[in-house]
KOLRO-7150 format. One record per residue (C-alpha): residue number from 1; x, y, z; residue in three letters. Coordinates in Angstrom, 3 decimals. Layout:
// residues N
   pos         c1         c2         c3   code
   NUM          X          Y          Z    ALA
...
// end
This chain:
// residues 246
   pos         c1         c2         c3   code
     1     20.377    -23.893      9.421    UNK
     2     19.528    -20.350      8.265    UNK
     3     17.473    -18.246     10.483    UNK
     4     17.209    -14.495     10.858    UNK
     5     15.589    -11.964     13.050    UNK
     6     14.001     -8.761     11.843    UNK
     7     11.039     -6.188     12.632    UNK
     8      8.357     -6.612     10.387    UNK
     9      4.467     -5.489      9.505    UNK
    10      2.150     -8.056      9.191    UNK
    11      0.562     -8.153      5.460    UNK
    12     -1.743    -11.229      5.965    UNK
    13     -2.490    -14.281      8.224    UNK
    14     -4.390    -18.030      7.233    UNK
    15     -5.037    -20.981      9.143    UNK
    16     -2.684    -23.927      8.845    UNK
    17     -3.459    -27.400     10.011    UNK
    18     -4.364    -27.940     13.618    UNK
    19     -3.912    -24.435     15.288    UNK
    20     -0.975    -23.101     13.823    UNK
    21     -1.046    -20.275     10.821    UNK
    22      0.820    -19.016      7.884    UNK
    23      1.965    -15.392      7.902    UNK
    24      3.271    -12.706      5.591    UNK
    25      5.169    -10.112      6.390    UNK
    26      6.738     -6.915      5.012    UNK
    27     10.640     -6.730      6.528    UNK
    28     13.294     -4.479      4.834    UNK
    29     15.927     -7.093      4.076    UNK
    30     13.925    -10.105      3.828    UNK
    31     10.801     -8.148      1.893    UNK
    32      7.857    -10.086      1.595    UNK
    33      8.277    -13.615      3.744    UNK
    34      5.971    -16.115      4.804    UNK
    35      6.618    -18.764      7.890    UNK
    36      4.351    -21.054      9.694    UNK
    37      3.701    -19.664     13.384    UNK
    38      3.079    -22.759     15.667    UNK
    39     -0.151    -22.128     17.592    UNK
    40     -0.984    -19.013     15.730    UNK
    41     -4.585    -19.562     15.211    UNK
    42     -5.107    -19.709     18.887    UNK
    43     -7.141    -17.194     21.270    UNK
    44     -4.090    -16.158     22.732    UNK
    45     -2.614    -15.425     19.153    UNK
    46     -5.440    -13.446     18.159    UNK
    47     -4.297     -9.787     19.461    UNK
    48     -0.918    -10.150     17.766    UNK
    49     -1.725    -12.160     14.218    UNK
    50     -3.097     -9.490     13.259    UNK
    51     -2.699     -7.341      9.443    UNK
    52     -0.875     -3.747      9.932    UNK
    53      0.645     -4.730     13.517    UNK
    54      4.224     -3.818     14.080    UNK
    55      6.444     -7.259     15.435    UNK
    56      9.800     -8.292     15.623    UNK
    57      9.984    -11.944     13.739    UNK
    58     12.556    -14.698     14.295    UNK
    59     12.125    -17.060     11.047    UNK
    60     14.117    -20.449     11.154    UNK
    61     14.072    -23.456      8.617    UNK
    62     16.346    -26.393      7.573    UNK
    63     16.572    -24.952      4.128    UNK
    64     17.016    -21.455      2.887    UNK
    65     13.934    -22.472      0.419    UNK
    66     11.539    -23.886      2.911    UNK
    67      8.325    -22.267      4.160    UNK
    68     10.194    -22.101      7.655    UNK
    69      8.890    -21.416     10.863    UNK
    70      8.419    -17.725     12.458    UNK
    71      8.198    -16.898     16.100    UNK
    72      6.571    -13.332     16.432    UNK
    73      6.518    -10.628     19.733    UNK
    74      4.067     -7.794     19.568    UNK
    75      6.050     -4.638     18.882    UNK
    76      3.351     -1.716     18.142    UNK
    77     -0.505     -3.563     17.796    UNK
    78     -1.770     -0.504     15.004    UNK
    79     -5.082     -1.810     14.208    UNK
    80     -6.158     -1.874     17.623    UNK
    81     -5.485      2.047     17.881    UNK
    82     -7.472      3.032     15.547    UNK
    83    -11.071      0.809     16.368    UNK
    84    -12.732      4.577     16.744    UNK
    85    -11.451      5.685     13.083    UNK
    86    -12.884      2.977     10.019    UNK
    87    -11.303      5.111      7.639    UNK
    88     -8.060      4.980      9.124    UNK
    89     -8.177      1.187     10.237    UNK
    90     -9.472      0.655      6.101    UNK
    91     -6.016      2.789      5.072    UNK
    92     -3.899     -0.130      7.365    UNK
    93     -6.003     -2.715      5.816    UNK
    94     -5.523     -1.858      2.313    UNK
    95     -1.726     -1.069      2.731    UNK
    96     -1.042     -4.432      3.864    UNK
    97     -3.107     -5.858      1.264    UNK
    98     -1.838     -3.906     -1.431    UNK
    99      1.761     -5.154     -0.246    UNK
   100      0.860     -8.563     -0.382    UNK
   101     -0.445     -8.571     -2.966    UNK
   102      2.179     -6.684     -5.665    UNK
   103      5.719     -7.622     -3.799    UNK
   104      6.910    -10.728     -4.867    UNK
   105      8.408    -13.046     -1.982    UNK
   106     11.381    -12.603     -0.218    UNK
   107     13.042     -9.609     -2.443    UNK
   108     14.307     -6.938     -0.065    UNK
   109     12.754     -3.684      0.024    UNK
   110     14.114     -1.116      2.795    UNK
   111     13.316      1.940      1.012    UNK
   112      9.441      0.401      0.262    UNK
   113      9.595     -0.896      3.882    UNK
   114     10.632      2.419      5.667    UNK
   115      8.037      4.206      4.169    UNK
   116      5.482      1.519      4.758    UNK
   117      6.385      2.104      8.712    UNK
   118      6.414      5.855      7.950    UNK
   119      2.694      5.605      6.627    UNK
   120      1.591      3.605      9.427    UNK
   121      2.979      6.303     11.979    UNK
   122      1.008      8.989     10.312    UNK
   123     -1.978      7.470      9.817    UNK
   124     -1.889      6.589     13.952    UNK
   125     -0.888     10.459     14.491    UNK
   126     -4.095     12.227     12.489    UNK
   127     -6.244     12.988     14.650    UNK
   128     -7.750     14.631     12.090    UNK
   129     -8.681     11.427     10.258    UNK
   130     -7.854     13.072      6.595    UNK
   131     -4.396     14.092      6.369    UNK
   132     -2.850     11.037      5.896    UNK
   133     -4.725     10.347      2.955    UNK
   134     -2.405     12.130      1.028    UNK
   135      0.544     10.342      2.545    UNK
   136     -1.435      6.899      1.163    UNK
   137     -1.195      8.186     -2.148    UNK
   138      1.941      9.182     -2.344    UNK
   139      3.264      6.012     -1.092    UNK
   140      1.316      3.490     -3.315    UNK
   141      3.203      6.111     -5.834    UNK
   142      6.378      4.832     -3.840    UNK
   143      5.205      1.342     -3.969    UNK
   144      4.928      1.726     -7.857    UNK
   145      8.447      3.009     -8.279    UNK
   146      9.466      0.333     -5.958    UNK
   147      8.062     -2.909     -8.321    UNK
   148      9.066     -0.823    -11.392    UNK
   149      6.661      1.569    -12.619    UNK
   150      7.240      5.124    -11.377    UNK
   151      5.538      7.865    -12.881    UNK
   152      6.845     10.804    -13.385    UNK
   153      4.450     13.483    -12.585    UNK
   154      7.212     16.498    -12.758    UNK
   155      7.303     17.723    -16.407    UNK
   156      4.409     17.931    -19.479    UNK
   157      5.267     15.061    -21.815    UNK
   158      4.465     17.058    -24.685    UNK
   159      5.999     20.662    -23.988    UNK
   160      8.925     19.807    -20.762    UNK
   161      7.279     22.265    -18.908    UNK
   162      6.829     22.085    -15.638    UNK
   163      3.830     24.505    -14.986    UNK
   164      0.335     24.273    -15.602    UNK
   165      0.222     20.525    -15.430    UNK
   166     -3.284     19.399    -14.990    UNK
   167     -4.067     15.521    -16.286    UNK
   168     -1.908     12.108    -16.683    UNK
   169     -2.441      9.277    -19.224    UNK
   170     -3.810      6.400    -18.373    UNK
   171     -1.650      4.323    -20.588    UNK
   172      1.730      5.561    -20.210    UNK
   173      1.799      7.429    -16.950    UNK
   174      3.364     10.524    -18.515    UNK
   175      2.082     13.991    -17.202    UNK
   176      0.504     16.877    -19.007    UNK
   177     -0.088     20.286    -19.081    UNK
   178     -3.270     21.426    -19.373    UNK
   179     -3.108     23.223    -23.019    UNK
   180     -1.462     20.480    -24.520    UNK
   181     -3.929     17.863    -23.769    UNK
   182     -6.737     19.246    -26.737    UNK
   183     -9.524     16.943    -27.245    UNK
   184     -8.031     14.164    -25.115    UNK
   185     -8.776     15.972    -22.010    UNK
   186    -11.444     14.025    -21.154    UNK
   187     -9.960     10.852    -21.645    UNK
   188     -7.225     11.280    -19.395    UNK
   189     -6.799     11.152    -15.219    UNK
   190     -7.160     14.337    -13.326    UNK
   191     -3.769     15.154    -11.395    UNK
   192     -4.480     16.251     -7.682    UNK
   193     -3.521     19.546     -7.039    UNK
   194     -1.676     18.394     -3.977    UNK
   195      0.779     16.606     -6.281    UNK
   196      0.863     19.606     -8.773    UNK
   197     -2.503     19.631    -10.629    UNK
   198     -3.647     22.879    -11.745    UNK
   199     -7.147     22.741    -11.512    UNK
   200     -8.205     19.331    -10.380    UNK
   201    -12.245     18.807    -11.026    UNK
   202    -12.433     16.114     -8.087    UNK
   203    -11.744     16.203     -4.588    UNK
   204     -7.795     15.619     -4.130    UNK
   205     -7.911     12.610     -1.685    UNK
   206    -10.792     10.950     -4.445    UNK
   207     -8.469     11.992     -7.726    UNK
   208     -5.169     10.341     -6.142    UNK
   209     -6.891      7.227     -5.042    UNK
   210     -7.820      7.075     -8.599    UNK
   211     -5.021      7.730     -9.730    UNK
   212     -2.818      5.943     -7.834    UNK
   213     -5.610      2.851     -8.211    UNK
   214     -5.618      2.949    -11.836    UNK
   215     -1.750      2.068    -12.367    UNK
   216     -2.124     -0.487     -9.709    UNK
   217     -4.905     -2.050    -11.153    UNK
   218     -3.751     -2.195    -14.886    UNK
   219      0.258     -2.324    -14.659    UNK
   220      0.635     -4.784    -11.209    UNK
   221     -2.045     -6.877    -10.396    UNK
   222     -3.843     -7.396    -14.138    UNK
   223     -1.160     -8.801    -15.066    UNK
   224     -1.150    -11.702    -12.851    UNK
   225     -5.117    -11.836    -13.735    UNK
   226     -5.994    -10.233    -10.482    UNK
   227     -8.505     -7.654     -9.350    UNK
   228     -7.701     -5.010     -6.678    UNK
   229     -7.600     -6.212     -3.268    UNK
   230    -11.043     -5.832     -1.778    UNK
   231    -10.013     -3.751      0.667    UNK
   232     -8.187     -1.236     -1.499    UNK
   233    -11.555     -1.054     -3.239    UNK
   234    -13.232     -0.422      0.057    UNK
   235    -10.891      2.315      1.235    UNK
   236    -11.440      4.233     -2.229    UNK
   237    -15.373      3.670     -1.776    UNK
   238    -15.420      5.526      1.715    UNK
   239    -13.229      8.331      0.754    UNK
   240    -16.181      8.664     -2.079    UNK
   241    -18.697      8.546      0.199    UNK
   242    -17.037     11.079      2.557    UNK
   243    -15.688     13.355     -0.056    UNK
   244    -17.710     13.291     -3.238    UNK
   245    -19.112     16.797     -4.309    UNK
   246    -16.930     18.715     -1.874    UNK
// end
């Protein structure tokens, strides 16, 4: 009978038959896995099944392909730090649905999963409520190296050099300084200035989301006909609202 035993963030929870529930979660050997948690609809359930909490997760099934079943013990319960802070709690809800959305199941991803705990410290740390944001973006650049699309934002595509680069193309990811780009300027994605952009006409935390959002959009989840998760969308909206014309 396998079985293993792991910690884990929760990416998403559904109901299942008479009180029980289906959850995802993001572990580093197991990557994205799903199990059936008897009685994990119920009120006393509620606290723990919950998206962007920390647990430790015992999964057990006849088969090795079987849905399985998962017992789960609270380990860190994130969302409920952060009830005071929408913008962070948004950032844990759009990380976990990002995740669950791009990872295929059951691939391991340590390196993806470290930094997905990593992220979640950070965003609990900031007081400030804005720092963090540019931890976000650089790990949905993670997650994109991670499902195969890294971009490599070092070096102008056009010249190799690695000063003065200032926008990104939006269909092959490639960087670019800011004298080569001509009369495609306009065309292309601004590159924040906190990941190297020379003169960046939008508010850093609004041009990585975009960035960032753009490659997700077209390279992972268009491809499987899908939109971006709602909540991604909402996370970029309020850092628009917050940001815009400062």
């Amino acid at each position: 009978m396998p079985d293993w035993q792991a910690e884990g963030i929760i990416l998403s929870v559904r109901p299942h038959g008479e009180g029980s529930a289906i959850l995802l979660v993001l572990t580093d050997h197991h990557g994205r896995h799903a199990g059936l948690v008897r009685g994990g609809s119920s009120s006393k359930m509620r606290g723990v099944m919950q998206p962007g909490n920390r647990v430790h997760v015992n999964w057990r099934a006849r088969l090795e392909e079987q849905l399985g079943q998962m017992q789960v013990e609270l380990v860190q319960s994130v969302p409920a730090m952060l009830l005071d802070s929408p913008l962070r709690l948004s950032g844990v809800a759009s990380m976990c649905a990002v995740l669950d959305g791009a990872l295929p199941e059951r691939e391991a991803q340590p390196g993806l999963y470290e930094g997905s705990v990593a992220l979640l410290d950070v965003i609990v740390l900031d007081d400030n409520n804005t720092g963090w944001l540019e931890g976000y973006v650089r790990w949905e650049l993670g997650l994109l190296a991670a499902i195969g699309y890294r971009l490599d934002l070092s070096r102008c595509v056009a010249s190799g050099e690695t000063v003065d680069l200032a926008y990104v193309s939006p269909k092959s990811g490639a960087v670019v300084a800011i004298h080569q780009a001509g009369v495609f300027a306009n065309r292309m994605l601004p590159l924040p200035n906190f990941l190297g952009g020379l003169c960046c006409p939008k508010h850093d935390w609004i041009a990585g989301l975009d960035l960032t959002g753009h490659f997700l959009s077209k390279r992972v989840f268009a491809v499987h006909n899908l939109d971006l998760p709602t909540q991604r969308k909402r996370l970029a909206d309020m850092v628009d609202k917050r940001y815009n014309g400062k």
